[in-house]
C-alpha positions in Angstrom: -30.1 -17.8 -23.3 -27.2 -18.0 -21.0 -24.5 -18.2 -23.6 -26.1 -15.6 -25.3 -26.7 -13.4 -22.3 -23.2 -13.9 -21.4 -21.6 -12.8 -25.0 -24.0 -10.0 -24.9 -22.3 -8.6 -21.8 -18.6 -8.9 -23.3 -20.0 -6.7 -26.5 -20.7 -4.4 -24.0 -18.2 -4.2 -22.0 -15.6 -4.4 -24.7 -17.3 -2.0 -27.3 -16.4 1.1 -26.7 -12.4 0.3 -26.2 -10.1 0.7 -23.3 -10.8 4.3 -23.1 -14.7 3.9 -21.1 -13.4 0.3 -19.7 -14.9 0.2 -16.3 -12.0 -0.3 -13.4 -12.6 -2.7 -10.7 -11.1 -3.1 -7.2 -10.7 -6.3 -6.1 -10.3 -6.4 -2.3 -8.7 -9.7 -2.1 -5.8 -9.2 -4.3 -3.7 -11.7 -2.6 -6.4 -14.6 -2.9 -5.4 -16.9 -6.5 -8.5 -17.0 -7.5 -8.9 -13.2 -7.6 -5.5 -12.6 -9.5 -6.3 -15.5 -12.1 -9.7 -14.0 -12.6 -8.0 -10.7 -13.0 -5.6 -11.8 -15.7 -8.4 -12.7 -17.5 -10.7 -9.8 -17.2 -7.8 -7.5 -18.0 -8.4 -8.3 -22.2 -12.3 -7.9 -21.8 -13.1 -5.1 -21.2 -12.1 -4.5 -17.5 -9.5 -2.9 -15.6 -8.3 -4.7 -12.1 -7.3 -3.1 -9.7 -6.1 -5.2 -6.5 -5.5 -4.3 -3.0 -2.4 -6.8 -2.1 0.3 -7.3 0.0 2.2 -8.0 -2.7 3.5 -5.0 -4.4 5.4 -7.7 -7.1 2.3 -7.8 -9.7 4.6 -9.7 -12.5 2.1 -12.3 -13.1 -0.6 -10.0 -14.0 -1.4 -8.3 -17.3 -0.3 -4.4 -17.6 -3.3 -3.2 -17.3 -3.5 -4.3 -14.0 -2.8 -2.2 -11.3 -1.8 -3.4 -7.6 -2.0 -1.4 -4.3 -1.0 -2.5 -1.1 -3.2 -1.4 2.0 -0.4 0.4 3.7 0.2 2.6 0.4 -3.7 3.3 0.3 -3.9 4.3 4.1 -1.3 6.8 3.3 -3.4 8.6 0.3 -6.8 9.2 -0.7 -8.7 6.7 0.5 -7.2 6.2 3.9 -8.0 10.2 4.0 -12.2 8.9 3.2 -11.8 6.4 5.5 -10.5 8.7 8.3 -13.5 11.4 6.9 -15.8 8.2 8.2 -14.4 7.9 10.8 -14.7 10.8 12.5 -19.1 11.2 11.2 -19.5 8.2 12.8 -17.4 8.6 15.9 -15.1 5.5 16.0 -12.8 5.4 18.4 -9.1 5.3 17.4 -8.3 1.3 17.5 -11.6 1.1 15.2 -10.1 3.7 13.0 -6.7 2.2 12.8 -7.9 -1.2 12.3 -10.5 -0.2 9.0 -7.7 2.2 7.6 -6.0 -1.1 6.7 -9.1 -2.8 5.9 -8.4 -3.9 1.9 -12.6 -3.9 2.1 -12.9 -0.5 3.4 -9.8 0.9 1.2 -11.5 -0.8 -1.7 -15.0 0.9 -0.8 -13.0 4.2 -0.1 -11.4 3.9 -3.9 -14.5 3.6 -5.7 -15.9 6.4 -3.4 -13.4 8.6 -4.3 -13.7 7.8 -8.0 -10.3 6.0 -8.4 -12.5 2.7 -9.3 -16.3 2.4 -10.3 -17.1 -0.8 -8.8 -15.8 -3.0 -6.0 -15.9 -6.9 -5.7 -14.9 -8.2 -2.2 -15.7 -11.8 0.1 -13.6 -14.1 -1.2 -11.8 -14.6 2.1 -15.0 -12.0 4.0 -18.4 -12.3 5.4 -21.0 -10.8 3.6 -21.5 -8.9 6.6 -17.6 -7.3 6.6 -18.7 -6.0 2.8 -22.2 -4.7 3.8 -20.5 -2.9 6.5 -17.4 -1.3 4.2 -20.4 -0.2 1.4 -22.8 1.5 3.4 -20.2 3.1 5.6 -18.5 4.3 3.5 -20.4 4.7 -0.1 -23.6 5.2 1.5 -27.0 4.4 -0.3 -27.9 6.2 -2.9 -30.2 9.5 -3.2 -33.6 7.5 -4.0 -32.7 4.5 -1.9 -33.5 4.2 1.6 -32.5 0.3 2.2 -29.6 -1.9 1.3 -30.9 -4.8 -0.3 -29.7 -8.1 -3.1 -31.4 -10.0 -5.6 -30.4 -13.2 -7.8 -30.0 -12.7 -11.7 -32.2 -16.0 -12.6 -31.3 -18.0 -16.0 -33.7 -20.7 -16.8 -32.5 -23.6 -19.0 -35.0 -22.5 -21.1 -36.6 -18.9 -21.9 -35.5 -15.5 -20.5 -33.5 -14.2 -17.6 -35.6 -13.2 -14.5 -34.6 -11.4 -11.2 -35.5 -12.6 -7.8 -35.5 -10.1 -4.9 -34.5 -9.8 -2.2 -33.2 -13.0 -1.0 -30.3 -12.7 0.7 -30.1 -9.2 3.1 -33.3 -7.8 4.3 -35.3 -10.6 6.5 -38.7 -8.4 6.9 -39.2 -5.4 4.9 -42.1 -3.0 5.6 -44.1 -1.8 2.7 -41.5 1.2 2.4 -38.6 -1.3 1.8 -40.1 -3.4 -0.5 -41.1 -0.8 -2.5 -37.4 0.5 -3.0 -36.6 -3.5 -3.3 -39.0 -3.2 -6.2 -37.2 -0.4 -7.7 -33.3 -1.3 -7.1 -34.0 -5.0 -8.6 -35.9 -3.2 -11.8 -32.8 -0.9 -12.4 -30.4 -4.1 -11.6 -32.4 -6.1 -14.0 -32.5 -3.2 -16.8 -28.7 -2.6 -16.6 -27.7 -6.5 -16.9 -30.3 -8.0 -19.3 -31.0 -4.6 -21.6 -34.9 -5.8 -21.3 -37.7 -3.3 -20.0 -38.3 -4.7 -16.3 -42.0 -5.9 -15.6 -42.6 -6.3 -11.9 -44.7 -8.1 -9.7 -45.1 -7.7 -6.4 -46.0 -11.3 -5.0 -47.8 -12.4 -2.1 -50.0 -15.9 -1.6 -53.3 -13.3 -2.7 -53.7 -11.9 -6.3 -56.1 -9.2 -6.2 -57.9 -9.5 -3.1 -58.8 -13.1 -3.4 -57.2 -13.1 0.4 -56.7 -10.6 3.5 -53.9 -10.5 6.1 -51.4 -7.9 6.7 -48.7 -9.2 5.0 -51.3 -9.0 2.2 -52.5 -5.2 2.7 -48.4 -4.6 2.8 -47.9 -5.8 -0.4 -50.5 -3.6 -1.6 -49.4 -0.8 0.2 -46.0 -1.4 -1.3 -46.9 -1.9 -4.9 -48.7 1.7 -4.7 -45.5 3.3 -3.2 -43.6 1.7 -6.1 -46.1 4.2 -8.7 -45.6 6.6 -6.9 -42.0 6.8 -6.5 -41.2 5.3 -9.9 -44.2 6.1 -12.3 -42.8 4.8 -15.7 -42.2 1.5 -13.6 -44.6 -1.7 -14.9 -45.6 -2.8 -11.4 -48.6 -4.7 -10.4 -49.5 -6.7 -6.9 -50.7 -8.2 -4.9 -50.2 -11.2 -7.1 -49.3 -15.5 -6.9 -46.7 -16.4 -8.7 -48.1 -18.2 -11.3 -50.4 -15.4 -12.2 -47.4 -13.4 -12.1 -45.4 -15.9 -14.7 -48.5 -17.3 -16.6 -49.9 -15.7 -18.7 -53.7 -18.1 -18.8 -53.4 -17.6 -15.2 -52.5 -14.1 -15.4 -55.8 -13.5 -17.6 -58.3 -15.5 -15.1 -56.3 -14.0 -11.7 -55.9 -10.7 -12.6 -57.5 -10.0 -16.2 -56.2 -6.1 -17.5 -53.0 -6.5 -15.4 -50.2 -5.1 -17.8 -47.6 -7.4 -15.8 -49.9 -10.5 -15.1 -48.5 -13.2 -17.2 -45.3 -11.2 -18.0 -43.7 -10.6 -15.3 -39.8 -10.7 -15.3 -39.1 -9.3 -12.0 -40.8 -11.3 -8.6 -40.2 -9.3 -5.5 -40.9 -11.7 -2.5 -42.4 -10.1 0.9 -40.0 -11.3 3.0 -36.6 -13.0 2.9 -38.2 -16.4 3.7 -40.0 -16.3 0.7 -37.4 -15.1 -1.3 -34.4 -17.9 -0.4 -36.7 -20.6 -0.2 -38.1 -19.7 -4.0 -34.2 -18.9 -5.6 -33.3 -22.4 -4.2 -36.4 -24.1 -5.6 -35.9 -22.1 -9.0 -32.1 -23.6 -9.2 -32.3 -26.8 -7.7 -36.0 -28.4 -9.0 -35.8 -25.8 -12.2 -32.4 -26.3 -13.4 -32.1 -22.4 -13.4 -28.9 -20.2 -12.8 -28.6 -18.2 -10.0 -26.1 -15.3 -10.4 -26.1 -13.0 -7.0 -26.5 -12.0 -4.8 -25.9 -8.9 -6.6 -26.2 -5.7 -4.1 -28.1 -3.2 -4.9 -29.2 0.7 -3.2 -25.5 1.7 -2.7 -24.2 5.0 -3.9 -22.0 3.1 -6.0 -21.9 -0.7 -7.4 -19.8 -2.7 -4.5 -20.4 -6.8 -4.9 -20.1 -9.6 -2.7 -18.2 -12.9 -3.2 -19.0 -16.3 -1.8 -15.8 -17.6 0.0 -16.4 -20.7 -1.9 -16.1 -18.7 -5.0 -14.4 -20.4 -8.2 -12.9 -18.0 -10.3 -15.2 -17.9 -13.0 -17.6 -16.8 -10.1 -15.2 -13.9 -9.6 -15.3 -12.9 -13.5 -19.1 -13.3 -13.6 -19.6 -10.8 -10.7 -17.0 -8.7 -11.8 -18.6 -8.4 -15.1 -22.2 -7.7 -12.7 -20.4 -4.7 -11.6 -18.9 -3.2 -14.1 -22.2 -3.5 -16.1 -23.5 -1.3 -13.1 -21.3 1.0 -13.0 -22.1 1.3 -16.6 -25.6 2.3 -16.1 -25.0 4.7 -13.9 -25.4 8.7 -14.9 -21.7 9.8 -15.8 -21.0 12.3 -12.8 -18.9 14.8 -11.5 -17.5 15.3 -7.8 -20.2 18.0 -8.0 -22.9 15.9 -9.2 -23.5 17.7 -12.6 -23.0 15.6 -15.6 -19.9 14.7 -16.8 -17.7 12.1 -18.6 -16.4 8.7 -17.6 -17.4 6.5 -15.3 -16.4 8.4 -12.5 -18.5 7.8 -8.3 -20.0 10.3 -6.4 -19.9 10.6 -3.0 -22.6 9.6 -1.3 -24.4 10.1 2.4 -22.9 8.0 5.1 
């Protein structure tokens, strides 16, 4: 399913021609890793763009474009930047010091439509990109929480998500509900599969009580609510969420008992300590974390990252950006892959 999964994303990303080809910014341009993974992306389907020091880009493909952070500052995404700036009252050395930030120039660029994604963290915290996206792209209209999940390939069978397991340590029933929803989209847009969600908890169906319990419930109801054409159920154990003999005696008439592709954990605990156990004891793949709830796709990059790690999250992003509604700086529909700007 991996291979497969895997050629099925460079059909994608490569069938439409150069014309629709979604344009990355890597924020890292200087780091090897990034410009090797950049060569290669460059003939599937992808168009880097780097923020580097170094202007000299003869060891990348043409269709590679290079930007150093002083030339940004000077144009349209320093001018975001500064627009940031001054809504959220930073001071000038603040100001002056994230006007040359290539993570914040490399938010500002997909902000201002000049890319649709952004991939940063190979030399950056996770924090240093969480910062840069919500700052500057904002979450998006429905969303009212940042949060991540893991894109989960078992040896055997079908890709799963996991969320959220890597950002928001104890989400009230409000955020898990929009966890819920982000990780369904983030699921739809990478796999091309309908999403079936459970909401888990160590109850299914009442057979326990305890506020972490009765949140879980709450959530899963906020989830209908907010996204009715959504396949949710909860509160529900894993293996009535996964099995589908277990799913009948647990939670008998459940249209996701059994079936469930998407596992939203109540809290990150949960949801780290399960990933782990999937990859490590299940020989599963763990792609992610892939952010999710921004106004625009903008990914994080273990600083451990191999290159292939950097062409497999590249490829995340621009699937995202893919999915999104083609818009206009006005919001109506329009053509291309082009980012709207979002509340900050």
């Amino acid at each position: 399913m991996t291979i497969s999964l895997f050629e099925e994303w460079t059909r994608r990303l490569t069938a439409d021609g150069s014309a629709s080809s979604p344009r990355i910014v890597f924020a890292e341009g200087d780091d090897p890793r990034i410009r090797q993974a950049a060569t290669e992306l460059a003939g599937h389907g992808i168009t880097p763009i780097l923020v580097s020091e170094q202007p000299d880009a003869t060891d990348l493909p043409s269709a590679a474009e290079v930007n150093t952070p002083a030339a940004l500052s000077m144009g349209p995404a320093g001018a975001r930047v500064r627009e940031v700036a001054a809504q959220r009252g930073w001071d000038a050395s603040v100001t002056g010091t994230r006007m040359q930030d290539p993570v914040y120039l490399a938010a500002a660029l997909v902000d201002i439509g000049a890319a649709d994604a952004g991939v940063a963290g190979s030399t950056r915290t996770t924090g240093d990109v969480i910062r840069a996206g919500i700052h500057v792209l904002g979450l998006g209209p429905d969303t009212r929480v940042l949060s991540s999940s893991f894109l989960m390939l078992p040896p055997d069978g079908s890709p799963m998500a996991f969320a959220d397991c890597a950002v928001v340590p104890e989400p009230d029933e409000s955020q898990l509900a929009d966890i819920a929803i982000s990780t369904a989209a983030t699921f739809e847009s990478l796999t091309g599969l309908t999403a079936s969600v459970a909401m888990l908890s160590f109850s299914t169906k009442g057979s326990a009580e305890h506020e972490s319990v009765r949140r879980v419930r709450s959530a899963t109801e906020l989830v209908r609510g907010r996204a009715p054409e959504l396949a949710v159920d909860g509160e529900m154990q894993f293996d009535a969420a996964l099995v589908a003999s277990v799913g009948q005696r647990k939670a008998a008439g459940s249209r996701v008992a059994g079936q469930a592709n998407v596992f939203v954990f109540p809290n990150l605990a949960a949801g780290n300590i399960g990933y782990k156990i999937a990859e490590r004891l299940g020989g599963a793949q763990a792609l992610g974390p892939i952010l999710q709830g921004l106004n625009a796709p903008m990914n994080d990059l273990s600083r451990g990252c191999s290159a292939q790690d950097v062409i497999t999250v590249a490829r995340i992003s621009a699937l995202q950006a893919l999915a999104r509604p083609p818009m206009t700086e006005q919001g109506a529909p329009g053509h291309g892959l082009v980012s709207t700007r979002g509340p900050v």
